[in-house]
Biopython code that builds the backbone (N, CA, C, O; Angstrom):
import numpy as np
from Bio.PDB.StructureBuilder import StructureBuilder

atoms = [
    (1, "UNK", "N", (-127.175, 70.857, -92.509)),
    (1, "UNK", "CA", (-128.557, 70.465, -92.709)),
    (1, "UNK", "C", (-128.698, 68.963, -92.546)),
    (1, "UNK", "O", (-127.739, 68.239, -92.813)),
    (2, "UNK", "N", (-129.904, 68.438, -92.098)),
    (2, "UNK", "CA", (-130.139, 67.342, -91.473)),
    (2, "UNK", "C", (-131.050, 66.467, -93.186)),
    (2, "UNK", "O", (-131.467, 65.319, -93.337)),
    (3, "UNK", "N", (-131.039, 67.180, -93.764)),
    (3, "UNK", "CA", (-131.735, 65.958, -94.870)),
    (3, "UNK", "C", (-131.982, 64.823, -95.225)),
    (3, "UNK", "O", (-131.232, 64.438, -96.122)),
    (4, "UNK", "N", (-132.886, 63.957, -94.830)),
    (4, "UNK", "CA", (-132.975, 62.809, -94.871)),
    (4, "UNK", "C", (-131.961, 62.012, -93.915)),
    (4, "UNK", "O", (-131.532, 60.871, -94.082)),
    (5, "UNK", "N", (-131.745, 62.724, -93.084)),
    (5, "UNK", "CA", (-130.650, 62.122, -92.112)),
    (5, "UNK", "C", (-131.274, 62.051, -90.690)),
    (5, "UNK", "O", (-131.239, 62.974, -89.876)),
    (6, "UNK", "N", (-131.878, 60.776, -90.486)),
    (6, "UNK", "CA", (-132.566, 60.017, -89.604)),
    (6, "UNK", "C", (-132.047, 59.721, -88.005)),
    (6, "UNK", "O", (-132.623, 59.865, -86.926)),
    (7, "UNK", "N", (-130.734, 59.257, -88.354)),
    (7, "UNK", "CA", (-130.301, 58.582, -87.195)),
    (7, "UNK", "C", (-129.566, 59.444, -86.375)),
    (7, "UNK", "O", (-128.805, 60.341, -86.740)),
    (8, "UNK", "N", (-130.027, 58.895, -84.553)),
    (8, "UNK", "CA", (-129.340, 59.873, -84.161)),
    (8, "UNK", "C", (-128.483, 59.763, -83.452)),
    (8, "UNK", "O", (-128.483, 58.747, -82.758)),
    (9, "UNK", "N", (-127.619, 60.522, -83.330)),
    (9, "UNK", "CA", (-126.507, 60.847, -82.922)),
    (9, "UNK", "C", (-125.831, 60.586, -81.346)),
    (9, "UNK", "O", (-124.620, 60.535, -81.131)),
    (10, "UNK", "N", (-126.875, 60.439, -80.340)),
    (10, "UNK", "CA", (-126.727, 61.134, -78.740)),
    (10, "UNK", "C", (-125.564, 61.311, -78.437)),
    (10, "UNK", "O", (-124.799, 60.448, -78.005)),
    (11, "UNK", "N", (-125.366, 62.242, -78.600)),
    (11, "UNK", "CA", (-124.173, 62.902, -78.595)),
    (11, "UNK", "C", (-122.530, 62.268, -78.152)),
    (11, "UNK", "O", (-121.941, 62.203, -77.074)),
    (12, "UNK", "N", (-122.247, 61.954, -79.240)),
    (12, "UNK", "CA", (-121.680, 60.304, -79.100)),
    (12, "UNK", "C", (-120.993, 60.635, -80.957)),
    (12, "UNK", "O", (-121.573, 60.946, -81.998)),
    (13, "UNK", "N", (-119.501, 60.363, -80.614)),
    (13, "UNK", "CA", (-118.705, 59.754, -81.644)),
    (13, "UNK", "C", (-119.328, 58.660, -81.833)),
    (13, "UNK", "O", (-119.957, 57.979, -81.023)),
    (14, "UNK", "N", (-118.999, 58.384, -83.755)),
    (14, "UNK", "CA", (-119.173, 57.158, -84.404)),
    (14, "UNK", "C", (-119.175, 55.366, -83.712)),
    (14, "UNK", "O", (-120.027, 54.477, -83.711)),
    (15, "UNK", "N", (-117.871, 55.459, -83.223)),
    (15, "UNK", "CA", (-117.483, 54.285, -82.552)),
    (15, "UNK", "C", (-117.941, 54.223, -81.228)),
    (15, "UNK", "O", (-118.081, 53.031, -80.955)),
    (16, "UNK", "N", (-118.234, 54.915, -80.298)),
    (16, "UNK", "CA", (-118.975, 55.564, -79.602)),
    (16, "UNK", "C", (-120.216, 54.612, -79.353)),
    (16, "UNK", "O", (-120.464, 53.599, -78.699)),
    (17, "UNK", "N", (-120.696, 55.249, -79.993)),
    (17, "UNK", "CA", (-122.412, 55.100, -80.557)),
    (17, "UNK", "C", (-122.680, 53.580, -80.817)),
    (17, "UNK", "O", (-123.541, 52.900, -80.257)),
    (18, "UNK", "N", (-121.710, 53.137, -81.848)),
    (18, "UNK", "CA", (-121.616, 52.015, -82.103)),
    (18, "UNK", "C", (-121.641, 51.125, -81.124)),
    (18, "UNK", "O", (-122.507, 50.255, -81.213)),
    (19, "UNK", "N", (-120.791, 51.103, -80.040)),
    (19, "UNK", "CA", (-120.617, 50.141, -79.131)),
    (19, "UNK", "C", (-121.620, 50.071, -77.788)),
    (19, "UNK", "O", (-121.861, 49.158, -76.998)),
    (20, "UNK", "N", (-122.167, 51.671, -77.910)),
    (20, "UNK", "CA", (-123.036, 52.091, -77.138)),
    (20, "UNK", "C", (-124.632, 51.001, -77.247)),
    (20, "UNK", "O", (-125.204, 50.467, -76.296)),
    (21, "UNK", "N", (-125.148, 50.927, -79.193)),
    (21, "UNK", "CA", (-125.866, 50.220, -79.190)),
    (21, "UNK", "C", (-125.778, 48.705, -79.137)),
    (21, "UNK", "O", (-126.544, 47.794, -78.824)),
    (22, "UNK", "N", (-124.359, 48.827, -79.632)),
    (22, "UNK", "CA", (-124.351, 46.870, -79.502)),
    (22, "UNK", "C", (-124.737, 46.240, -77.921)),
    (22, "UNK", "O", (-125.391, 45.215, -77.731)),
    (23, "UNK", "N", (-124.096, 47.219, -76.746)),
    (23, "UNK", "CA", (-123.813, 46.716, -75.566)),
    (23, "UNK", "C", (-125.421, 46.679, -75.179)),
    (23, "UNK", "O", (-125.830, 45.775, -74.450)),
    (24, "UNK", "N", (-126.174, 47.526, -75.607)),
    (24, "UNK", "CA", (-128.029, 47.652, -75.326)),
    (24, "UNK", "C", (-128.838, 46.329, -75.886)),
    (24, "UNK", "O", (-129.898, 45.924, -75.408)),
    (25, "UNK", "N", (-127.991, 45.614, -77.217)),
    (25, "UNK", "CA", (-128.586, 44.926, -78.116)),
    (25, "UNK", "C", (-128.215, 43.775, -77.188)),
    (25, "UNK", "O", (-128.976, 42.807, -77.194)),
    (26, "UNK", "N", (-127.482, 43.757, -76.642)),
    (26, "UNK", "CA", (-126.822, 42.443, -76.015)),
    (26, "UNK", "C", (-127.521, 42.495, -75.102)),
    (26, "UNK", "O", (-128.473, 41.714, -75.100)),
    (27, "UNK", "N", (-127.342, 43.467, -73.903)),
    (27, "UNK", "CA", (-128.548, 43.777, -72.631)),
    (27, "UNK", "C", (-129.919, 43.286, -72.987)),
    (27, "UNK", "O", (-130.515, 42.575, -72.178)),
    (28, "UNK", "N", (-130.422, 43.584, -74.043)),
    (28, "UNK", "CA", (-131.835, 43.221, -74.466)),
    (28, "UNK", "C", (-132.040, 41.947, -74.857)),
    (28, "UNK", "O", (-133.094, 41.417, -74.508)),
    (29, "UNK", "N", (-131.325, 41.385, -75.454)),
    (29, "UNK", "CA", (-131.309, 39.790, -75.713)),
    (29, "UNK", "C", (-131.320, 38.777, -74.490)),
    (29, "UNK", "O", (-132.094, 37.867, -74.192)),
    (30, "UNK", "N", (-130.105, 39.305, -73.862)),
    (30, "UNK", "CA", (-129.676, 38.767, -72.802)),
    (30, "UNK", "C", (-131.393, 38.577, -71.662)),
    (30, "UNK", "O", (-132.111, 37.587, -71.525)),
    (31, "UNK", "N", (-131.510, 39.889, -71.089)),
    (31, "UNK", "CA", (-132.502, 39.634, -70.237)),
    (31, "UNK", "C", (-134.112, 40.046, -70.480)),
    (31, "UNK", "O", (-135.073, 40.137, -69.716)),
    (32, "UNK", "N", (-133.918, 40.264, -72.020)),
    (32, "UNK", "CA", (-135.309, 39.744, -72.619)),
    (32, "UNK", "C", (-136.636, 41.715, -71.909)),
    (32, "UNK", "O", (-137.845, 41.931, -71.999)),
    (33, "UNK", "N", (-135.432, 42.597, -71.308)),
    (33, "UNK", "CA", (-136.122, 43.717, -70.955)),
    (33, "UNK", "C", (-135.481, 44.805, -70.148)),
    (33, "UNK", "O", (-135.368, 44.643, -68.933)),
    (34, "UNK", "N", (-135.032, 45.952, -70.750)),
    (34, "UNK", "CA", (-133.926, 46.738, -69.826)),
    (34, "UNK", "C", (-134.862, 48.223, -69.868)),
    (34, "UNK", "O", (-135.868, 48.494, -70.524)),
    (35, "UNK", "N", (-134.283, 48.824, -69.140)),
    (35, "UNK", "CA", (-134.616, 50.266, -68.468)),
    (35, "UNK", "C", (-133.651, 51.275, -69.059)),
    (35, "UNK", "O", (-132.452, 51.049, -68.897)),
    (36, "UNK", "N", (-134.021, 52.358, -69.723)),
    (36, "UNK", "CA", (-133.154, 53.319, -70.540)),
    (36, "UNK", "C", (-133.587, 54.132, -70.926)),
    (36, "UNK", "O", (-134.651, 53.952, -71.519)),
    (37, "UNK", "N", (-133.140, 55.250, -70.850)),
    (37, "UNK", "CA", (-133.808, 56.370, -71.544)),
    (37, "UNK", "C", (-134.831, 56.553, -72.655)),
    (37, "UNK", "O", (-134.458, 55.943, -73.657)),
    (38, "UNK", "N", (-135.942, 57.154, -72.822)),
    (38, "UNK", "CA", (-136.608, 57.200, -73.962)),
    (38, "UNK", "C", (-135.853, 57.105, -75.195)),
    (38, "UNK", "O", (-136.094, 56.188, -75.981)),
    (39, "UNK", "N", (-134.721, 58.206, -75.497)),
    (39, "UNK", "CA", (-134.484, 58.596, -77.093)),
    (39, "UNK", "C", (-133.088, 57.119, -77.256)),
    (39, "UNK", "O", (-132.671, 56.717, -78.342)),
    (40, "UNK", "N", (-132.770, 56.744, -76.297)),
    (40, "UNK", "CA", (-132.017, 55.148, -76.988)),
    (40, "UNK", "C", (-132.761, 53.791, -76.956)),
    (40, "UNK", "O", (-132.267, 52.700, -77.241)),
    (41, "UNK", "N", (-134.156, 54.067, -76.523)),
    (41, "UNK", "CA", (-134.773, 52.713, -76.258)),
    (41, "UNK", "C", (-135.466, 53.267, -77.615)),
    (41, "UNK", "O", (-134.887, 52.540, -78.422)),
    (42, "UNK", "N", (-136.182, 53.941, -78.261)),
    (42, "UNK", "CA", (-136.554, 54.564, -79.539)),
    (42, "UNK", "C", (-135.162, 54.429, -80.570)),
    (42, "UNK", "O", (-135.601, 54.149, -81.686)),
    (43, "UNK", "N", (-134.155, 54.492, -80.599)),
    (43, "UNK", "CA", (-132.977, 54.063, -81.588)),
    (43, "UNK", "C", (-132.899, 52.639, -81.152)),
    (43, "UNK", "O", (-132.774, 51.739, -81.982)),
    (44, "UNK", "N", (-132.937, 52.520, -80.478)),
    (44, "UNK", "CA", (-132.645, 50.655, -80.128)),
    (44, "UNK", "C", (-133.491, 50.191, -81.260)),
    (44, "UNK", "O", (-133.033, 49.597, -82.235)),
    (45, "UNK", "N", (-134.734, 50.484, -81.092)),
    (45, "UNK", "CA", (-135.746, 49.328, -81.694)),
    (45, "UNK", "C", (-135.676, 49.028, -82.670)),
    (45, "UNK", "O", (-135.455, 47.818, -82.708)),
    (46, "UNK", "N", (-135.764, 49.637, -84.000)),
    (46, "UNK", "CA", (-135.461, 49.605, -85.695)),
    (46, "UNK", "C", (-134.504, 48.224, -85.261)),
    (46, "UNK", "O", (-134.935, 47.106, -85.543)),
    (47, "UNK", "N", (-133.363, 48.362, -84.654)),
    (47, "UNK", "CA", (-131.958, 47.288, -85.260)),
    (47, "UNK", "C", (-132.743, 46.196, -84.135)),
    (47, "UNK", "O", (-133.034, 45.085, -84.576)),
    (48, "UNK", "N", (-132.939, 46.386, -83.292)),
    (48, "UNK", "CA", (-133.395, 44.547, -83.010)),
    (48, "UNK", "C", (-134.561, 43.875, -83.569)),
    (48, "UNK", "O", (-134.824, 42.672, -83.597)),
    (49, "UNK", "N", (-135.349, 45.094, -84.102)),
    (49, "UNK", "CA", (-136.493, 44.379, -84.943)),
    (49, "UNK", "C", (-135.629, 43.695, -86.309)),
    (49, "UNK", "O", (-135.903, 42.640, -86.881)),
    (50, "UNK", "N", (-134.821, 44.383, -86.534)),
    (50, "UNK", "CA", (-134.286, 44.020, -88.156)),
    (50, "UNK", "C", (-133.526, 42.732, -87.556)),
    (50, "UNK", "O", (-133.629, 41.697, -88.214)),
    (51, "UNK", "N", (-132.791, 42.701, -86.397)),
    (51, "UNK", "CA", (-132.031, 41.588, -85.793)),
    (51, "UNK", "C", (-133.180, 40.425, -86.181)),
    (51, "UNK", "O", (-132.970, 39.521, -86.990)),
    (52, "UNK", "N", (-133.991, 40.554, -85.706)),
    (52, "UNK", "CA", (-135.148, 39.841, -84.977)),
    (52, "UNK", "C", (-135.465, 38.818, -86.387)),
    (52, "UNK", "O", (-135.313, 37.604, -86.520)),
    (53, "UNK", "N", (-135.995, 39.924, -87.407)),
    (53, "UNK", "CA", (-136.467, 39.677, -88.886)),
    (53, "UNK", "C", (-135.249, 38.607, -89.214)),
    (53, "UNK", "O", (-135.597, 37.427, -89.155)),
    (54, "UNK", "N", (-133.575, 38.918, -89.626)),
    (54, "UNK", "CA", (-133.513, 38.185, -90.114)),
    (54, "UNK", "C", (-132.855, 37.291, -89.137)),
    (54, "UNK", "O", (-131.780, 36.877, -89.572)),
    (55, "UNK", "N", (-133.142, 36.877, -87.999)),
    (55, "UNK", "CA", (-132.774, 35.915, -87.395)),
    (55, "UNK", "C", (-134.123, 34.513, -87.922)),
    (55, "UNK", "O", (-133.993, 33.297, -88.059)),
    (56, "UNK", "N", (-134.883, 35.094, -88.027)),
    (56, "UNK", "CA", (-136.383, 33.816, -88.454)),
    (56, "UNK", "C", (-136.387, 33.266, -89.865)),
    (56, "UNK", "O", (-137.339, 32.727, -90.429)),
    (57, "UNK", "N", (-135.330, 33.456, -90.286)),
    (57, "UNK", "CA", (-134.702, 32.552, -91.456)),
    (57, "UNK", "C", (-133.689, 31.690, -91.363)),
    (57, "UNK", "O", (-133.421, 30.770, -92.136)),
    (58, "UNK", "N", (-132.883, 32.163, -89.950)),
    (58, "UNK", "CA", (-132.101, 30.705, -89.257)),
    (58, "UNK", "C", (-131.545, 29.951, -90.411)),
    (58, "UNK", "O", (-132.063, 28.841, -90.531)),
    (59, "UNK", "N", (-130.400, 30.313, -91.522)),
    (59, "UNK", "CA", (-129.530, 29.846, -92.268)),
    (59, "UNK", "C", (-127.862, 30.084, -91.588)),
    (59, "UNK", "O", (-127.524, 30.808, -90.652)),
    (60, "UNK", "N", (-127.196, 29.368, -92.276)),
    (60, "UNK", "CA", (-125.588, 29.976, -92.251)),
    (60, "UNK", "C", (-124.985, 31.519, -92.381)),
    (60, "UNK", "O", (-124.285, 32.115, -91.563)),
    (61, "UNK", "N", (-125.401, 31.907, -93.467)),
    (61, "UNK", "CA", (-125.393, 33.253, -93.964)),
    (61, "UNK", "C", (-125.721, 34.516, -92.850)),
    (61, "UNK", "O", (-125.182, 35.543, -92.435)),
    (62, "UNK", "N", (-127.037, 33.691, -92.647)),
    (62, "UNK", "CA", (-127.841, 35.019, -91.388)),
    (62, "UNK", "C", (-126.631, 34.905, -90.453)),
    (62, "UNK", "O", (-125.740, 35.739, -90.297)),
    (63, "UNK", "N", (-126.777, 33.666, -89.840)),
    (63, "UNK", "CA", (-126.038, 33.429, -88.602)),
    (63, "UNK", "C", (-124.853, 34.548, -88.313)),
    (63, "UNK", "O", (-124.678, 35.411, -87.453)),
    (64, "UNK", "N", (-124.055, 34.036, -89.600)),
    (64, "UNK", "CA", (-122.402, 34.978, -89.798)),
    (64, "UNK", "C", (-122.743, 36.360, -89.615)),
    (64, "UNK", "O", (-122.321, 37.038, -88.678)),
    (65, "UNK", "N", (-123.722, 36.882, -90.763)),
    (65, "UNK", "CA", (-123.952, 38.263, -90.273)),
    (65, "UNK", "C", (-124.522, 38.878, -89.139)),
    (65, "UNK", "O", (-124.466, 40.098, -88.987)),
    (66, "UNK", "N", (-124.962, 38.268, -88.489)),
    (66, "UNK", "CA", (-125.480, 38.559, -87.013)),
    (66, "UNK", "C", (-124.385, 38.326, -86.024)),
    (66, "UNK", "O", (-124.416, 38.952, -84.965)),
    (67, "UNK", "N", (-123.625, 37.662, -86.221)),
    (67, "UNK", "CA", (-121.922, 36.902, -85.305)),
    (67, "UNK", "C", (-121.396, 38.514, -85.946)),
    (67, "UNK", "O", (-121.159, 39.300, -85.029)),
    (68, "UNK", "N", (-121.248, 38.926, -86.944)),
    (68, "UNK", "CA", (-120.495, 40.095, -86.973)),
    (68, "UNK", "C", (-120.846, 41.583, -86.469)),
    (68, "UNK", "O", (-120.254, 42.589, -86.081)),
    (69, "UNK", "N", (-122.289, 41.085, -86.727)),
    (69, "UNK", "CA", (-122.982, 42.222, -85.692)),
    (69, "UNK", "C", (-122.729, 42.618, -84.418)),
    (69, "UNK", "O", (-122.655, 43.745, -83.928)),
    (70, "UNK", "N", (-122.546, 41.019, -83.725)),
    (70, "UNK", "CA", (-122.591, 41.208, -82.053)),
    (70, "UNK", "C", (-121.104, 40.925, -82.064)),
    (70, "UNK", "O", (-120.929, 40.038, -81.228)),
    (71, "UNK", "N", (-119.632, 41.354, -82.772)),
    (71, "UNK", "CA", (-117.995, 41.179, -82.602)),
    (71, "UNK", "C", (-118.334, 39.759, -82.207)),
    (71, "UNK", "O", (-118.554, 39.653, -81.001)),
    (72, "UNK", "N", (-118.419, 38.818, -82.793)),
    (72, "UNK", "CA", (-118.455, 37.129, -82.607)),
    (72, "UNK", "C", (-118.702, 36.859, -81.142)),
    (72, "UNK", "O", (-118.026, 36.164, -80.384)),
    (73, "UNK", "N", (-119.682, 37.469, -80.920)),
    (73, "UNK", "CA", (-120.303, 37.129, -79.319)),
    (73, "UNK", "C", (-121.308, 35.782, -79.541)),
    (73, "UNK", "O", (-122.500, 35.995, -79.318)),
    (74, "UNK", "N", (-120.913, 34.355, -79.980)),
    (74, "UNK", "CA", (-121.502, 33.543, -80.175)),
    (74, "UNK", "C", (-122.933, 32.855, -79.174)),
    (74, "UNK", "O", (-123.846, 32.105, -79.519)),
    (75, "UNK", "N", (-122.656, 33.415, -78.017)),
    (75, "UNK", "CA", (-123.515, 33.024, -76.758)),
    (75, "UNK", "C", (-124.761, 33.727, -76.988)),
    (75, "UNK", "O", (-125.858, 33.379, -76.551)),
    (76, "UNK", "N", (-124.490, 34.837, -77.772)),
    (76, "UNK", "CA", (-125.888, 35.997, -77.702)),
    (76, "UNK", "C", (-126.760, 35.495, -79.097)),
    (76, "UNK", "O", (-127.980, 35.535, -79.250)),
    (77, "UNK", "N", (-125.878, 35.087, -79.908)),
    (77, "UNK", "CA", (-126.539, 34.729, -81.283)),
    (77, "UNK", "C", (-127.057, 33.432, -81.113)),
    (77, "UNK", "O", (-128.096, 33.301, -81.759)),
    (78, "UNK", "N", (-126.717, 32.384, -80.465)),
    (78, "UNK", "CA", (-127.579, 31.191, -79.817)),
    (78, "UNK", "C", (-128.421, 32.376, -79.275)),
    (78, "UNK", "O", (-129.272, 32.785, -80.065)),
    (79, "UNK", "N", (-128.365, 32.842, -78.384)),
    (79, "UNK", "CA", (-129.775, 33.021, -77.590)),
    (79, "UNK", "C", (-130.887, 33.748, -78.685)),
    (79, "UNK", "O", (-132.115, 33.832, -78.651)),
    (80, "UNK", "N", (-130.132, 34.106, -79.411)),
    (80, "UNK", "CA", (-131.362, 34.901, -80.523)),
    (80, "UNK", "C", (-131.736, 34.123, -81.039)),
    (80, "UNK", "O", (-132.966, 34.134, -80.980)),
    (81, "UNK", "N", (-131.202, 33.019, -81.819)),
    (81, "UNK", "CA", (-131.471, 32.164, -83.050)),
    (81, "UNK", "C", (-132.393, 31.231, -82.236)),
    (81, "UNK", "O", (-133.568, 30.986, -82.505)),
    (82, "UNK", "N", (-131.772, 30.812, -81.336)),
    (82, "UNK", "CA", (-133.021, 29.439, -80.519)),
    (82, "UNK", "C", (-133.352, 29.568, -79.705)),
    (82, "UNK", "O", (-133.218, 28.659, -78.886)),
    (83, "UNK", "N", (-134.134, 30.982, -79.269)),
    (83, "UNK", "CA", (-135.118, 31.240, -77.813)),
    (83, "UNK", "C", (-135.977, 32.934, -78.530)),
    (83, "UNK", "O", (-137.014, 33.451, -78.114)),
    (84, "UNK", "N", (-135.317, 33.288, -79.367)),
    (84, "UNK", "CA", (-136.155, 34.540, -79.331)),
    (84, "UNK", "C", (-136.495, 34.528, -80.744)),
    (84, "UNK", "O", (-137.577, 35.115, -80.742)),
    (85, "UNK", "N", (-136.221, 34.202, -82.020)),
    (85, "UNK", "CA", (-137.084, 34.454, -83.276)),
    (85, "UNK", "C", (-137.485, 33.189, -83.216)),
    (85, "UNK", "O", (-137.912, 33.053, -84.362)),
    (86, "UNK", "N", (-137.682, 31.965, -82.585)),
    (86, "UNK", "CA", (-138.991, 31.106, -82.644)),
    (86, "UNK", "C", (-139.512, 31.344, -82.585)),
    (86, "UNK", "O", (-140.271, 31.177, -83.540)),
    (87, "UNK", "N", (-140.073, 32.209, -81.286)),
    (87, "UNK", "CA", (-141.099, 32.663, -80.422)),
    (87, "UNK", "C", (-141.875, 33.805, -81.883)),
    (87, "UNK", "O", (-143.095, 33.918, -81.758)),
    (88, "UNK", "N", (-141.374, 34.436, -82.908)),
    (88, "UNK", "CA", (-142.202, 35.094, -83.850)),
    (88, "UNK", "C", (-141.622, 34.897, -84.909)),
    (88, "UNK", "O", (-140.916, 35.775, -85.407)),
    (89, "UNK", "N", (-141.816, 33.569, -85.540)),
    (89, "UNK", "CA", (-141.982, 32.849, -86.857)),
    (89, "UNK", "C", (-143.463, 33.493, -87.644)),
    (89, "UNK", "O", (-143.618, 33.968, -88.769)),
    (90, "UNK", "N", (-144.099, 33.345, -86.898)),
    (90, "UNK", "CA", (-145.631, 33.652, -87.348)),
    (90, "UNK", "C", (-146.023, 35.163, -87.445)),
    (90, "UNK", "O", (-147.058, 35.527, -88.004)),
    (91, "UNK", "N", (-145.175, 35.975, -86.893)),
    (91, "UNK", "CA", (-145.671, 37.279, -86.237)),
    (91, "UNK", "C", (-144.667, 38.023, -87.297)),
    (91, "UNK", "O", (-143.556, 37.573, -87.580)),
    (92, "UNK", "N", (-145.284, 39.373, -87.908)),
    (92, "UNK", "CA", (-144.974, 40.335, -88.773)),
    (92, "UNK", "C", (-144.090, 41.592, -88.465)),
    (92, "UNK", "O", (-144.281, 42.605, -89.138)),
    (93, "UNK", "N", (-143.237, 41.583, -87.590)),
    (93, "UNK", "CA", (-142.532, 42.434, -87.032)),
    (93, "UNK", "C", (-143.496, 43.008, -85.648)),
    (93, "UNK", "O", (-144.276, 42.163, -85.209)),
    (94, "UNK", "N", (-143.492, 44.299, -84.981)),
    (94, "UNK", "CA", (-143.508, 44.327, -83.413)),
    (94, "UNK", "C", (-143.294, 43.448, -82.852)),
    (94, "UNK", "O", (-144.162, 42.653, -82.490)),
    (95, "UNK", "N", (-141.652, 43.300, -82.535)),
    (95, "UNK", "CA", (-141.118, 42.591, -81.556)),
    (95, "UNK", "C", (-140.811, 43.209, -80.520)),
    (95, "UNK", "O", (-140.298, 42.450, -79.697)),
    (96, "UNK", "N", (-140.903, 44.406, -80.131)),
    (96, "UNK", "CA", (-140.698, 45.291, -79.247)),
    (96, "UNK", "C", (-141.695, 45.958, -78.775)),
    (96, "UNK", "O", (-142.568, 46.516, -79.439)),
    (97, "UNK", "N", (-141.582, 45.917, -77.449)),
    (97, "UNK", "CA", (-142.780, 47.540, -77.263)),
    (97, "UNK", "C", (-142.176, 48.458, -75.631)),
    (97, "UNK", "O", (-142.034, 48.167, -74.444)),
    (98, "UNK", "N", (-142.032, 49.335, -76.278)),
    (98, "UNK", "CA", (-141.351, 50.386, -75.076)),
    (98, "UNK", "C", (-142.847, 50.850, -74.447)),
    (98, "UNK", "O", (-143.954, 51.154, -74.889)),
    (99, "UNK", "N", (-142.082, 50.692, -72.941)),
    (99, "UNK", "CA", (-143.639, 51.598, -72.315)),
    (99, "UNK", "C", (-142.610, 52.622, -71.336)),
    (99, "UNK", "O", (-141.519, 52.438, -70.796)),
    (100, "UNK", "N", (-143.265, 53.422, -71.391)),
    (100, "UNK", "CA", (-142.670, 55.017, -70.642)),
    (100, "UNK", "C", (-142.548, 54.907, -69.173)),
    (100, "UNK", "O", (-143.611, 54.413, -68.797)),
    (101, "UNK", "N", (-142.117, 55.028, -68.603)),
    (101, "UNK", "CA", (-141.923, 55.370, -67.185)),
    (101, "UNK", "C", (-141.878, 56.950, -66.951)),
    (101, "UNK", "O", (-141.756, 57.885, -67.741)),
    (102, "UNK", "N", (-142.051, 56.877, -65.277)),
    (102, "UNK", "CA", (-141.582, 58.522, -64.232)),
    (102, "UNK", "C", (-140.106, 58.752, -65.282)),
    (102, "UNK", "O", (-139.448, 57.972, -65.972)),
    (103, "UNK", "N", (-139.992, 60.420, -64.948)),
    (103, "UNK", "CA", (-138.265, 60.896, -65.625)),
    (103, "UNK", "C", (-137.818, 60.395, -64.482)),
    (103, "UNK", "O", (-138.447, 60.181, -63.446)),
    (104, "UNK", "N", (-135.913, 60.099, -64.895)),
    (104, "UNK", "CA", (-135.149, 59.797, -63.430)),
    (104, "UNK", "C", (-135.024, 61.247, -62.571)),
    (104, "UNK", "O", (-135.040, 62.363, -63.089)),
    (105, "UNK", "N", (-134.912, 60.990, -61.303)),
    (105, "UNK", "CA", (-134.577, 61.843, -60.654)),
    (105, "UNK", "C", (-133.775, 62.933, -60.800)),
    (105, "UNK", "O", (-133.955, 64.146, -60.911)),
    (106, "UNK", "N", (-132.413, 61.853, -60.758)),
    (106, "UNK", "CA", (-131.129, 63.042, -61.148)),
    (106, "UNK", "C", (-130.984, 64.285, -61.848)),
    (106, "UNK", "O", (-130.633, 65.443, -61.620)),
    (107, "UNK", "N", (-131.488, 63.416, -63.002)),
    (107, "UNK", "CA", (-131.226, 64.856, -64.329)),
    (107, "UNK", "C", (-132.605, 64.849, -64.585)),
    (107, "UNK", "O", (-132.626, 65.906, -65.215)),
    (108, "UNK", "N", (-133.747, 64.485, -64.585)),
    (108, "UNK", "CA", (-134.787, 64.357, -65.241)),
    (108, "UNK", "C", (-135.257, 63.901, -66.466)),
    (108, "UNK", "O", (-136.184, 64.409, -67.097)),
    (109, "UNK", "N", (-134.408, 62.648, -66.886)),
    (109, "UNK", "CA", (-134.224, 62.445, -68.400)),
    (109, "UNK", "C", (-135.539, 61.672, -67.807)),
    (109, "UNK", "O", (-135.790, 61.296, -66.662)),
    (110, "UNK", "N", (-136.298, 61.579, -69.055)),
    (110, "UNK", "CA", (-137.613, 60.365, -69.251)),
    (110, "UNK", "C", (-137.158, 59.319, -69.687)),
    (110, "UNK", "O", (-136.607, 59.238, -70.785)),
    (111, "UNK", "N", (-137.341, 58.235, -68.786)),
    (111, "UNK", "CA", (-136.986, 56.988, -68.996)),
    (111, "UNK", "C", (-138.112, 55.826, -69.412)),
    (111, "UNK", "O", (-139.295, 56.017, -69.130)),
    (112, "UNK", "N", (-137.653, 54.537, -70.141)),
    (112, "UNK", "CA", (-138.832, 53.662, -70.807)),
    (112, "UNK", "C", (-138.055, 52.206, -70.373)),
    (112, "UNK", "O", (-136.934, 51.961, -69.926)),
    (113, "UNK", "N", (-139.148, 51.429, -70.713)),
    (113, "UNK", "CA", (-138.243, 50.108, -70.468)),
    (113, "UNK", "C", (-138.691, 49.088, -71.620)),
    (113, "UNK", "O", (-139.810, 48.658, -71.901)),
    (114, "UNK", "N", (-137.452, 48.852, -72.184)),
    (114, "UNK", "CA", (-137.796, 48.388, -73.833)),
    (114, "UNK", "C", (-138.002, 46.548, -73.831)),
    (114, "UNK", "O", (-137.064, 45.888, -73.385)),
    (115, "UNK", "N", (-138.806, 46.086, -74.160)),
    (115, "UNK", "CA", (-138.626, 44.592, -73.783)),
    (115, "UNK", "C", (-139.538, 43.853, -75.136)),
    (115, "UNK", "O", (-140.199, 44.671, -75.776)),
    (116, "UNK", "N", (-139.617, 42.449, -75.593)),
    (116, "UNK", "CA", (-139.813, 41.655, -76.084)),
    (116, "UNK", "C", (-141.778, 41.585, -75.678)),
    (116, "UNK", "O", (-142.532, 41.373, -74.728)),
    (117, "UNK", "N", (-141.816, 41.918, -77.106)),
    (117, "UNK", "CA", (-143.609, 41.454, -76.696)),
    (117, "UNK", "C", (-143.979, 39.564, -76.246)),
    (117, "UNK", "O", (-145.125, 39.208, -75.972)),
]
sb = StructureBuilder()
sb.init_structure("model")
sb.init_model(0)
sb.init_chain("A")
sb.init_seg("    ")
for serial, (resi, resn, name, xyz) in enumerate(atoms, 1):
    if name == "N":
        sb.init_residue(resn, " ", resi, " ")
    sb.init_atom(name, np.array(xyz, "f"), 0.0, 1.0, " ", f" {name:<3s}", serial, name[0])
structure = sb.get_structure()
C-alpha cells in the first residue's frame, strides 16, 4: 500500500533515482531550461524549488548543504547562489514552470520542458 507515500519511483532503484535527479538538477541550473518527460519534470520541481528557497538566504550553512546536495559540484552551487536565487529574493516560490509539449515519437511518452520563470 502506497499511504502517504508521495514520491515516485520511475522505475528506478534508490541510488538510481538519486543520481537520476541530481544529474536533471544540474542540467537545469546549468542551462537555465531542459526537455524531459512530463512525470520527471513534475518530480524535478518540488527539489529545485526547495533548492531555490534555501539558496536566497546565501549563508555558510546553506551553501554546505547544497555542496552536499550537488556531491561538492562547487561550479553549480556558484551558479545557483549568484545568478539564480538573486533573480527571486522578492518572489514567493514558482520558480519553475513546465509547459507540455507533442509526446516523443518513439515510445510516445509526453514530454515538457521545465525551465526558470
Amino acid at each position: 500500500m502506497r499511504h502517504h507515500n508521495t514520491n515516485k519511483k520511475l522505475s528506478r532503484i534508490k541510488k538510481v533515482r538519486v543520481g537520476l535527479m541530481r544529474s536533471l538538477l544540474v542540467a537545469l541550473i546549468e542551462r537555465e531550461s531542459i526537455t524531459t518527460t512530463l512525470t520527471r519534470a513534475r518530480v524535478l520541481r518540488p527539489s529545485i524549488e526547495k533548492l531555490v528557497t534555501k539558496a536566497r538566504t546565501n549563508d555558510l550553512a546553506t551553501r554546505r548543504v547544497i555542496l552536499a546536495r550537488f556531491g561538492n559540484n562547487n561550479d553549480i552551487v556558484k551558479i545557483l547562489f549568484n545568478t539564480i536565487a538573486p533573480r527571486y529574493i522578492s518572489r514567493n516560490g514558482g520558480y519553475t514552470r513546465i509547459v507540455k509539449l507533442p509526446q516523443r515519437s518513439s515510445d510516445r511518452a509526453p514530454m515538457a520542458i521545465i525551465k526558470f520563470v
